[in-house]
N, C-alpha and C positions, 0 to 999 in steps of 0.2 A: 234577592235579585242579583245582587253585587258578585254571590257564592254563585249561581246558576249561571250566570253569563262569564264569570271570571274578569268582571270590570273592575277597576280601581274605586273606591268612594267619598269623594269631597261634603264634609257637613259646614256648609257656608252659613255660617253666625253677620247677617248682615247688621246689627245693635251696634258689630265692632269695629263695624269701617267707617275712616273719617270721611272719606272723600268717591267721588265716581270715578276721580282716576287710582285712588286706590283700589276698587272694585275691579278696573280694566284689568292693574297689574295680576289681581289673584285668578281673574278668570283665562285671562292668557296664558297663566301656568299651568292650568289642569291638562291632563293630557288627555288623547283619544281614551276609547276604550271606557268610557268611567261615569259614574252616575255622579251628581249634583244635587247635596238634596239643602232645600232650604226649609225648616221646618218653623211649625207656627209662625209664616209669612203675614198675616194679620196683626201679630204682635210686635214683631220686631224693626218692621220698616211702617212710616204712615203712608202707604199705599194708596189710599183709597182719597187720599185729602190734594188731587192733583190740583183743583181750583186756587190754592193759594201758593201751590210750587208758581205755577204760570203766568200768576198777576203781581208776582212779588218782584220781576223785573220790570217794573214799569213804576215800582213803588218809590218814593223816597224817604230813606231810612231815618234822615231826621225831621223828618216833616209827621209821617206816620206814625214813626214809631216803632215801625217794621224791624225788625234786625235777622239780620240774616243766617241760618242754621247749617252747619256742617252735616257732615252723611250723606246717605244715597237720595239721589232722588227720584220720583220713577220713573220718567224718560230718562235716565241715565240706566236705570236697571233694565227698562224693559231693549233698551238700544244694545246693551252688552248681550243680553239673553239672545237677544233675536240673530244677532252676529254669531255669536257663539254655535247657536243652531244650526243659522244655514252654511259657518264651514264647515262644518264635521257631518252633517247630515244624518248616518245612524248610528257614527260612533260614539256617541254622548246622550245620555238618556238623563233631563231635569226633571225634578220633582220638588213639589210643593204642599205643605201641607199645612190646614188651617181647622181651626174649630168653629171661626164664623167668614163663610165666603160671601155673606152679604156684605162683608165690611170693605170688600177689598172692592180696587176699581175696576168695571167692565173691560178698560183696556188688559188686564191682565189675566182675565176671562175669555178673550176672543177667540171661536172656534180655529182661524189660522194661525192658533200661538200658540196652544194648547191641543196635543191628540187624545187627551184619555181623562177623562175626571172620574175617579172611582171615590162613590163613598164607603167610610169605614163602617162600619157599625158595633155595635160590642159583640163580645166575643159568642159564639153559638157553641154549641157542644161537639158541633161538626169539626167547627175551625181549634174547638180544640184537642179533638183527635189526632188534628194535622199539627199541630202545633209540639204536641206531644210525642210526634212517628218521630219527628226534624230532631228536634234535640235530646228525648231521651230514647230513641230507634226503639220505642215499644207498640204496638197498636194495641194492646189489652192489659188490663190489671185491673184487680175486684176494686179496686177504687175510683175505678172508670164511672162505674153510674150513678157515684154519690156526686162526684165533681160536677159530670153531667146536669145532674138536675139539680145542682145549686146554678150552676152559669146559667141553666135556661131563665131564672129567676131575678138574678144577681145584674147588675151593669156592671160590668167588665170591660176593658178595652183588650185587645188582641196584643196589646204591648204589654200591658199588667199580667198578662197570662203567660208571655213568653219571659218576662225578666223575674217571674218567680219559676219558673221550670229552669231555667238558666244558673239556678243558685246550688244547683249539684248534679253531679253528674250519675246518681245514684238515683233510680225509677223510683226503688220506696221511697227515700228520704223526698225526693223534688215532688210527688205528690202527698203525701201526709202534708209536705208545705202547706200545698196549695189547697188542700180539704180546712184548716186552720185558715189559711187569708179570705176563701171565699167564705167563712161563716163568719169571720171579721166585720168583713164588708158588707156582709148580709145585715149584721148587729148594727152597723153604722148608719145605712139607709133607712132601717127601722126607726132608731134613734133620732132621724132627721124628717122622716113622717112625723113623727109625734111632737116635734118641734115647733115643724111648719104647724099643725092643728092648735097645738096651743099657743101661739102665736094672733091665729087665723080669729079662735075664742075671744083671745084678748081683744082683737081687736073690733068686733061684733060690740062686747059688752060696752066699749069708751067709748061706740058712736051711739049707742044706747036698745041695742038692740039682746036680745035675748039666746038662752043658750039654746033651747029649742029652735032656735032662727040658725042658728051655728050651724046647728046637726043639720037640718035640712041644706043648707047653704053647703055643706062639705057634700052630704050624699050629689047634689047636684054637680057637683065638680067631678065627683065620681063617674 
């Protein structure tokens, strides 16, 4: 996006800010023109935990117990975003990105706060076509359809795909890579199937149940 618009791009690590007016200071610095991206917003700020920002001024700290935390807090993030927003209007493009948006609170979900929720999804053989034009300018090579039908198979992220084509600028070498990572990964989820199962066994047999009970009990999960 950064390359196609020719925007500048801010990766704001919010874990590393002590304060809301520290957050002012760095957001006021960015300039037009430029994307914003906050990634794994789920993890790095307690977003979603607004009940105890809002009742902790009324608290008293030595009475409760209470003690009071440094960082962002999310009326201070969502106060600087929303400013931020409405002066630049389409010069500034925010992005956010999470692996559980149940976590995070509705206020930072509100259809006027947000224009675009796009989910990811792992990679397709489509997207890795495209993936593959971008950085190694190839649309074809006989190694095309083995890649292919490992990713239709495989869970892949679109990021794991571009940061192992990224590792050379050479079409054969950056895919031999990635015909090696995706049968990696393929070995690895199998390995974590058979895990889970015997896992699953185990634990049929210590509440006293049988391995025939197992089997039926996996087919049904199936």
């Amino acid at each position: 996006m950064a390359n196609y618009l020719n925007f500048d791009i801010y990766d704001l690590e919010l874990s590393g800010i002590r304060s809301n007016e520290e957050l002012k200071r760095l957001l006021i610095a960015t300039v037009n023109q430029s994307i914003l991206v906050v990634e794994d917003i789920d993890c790095t700020i307690k977003l979603q935990n607004r009940m105890l920002e809002t009742g902790a001024a009324g608290m008293n700290p030595m009475s409760t117990g209470y003690q009071q935390q440094g960082g962002v807090t999310l009326s201070g993030f969502l106060n600087f975003i929303d400013r931020l927003w409405s002066s630049s209007g389409d010069k500034r493009i925010i992005i956010f990105t999470t692996n559980h948006i149940e976590k995070l609170d509705p206020a930072l979900l509100h259809p006027e706060r947000k224009d675009l929720h796009v989910p990811m999804s792992y990679c397709t053989p489509c997207g890795f076509k495209l993936l593959a034009s971008n950085y190694l300018r190839t649309d074809s090579h006989e190694l095309f359809v083995r890649i292919e039908s490992s990713i239709a198979t495989a869970r892949v992220t679109l990021a794991k795909v571009a940061e192992q084509l990224m590792k050379s600028d050479e079409p054969e070498v950056a895919l031999r890579d990635m015909v090696s990572f995706l049968v990696n990964r393929k070995r690895k989820e199998n390995e974590e199937v058979i895990q889970e199962k015997v896992c699953l066994s185990q634990s049929v047999e210590e509440n006293g149940g049988t391995e025939e009970e197992s089997g039926k009990r996996e087919l049904i999960e199936e």
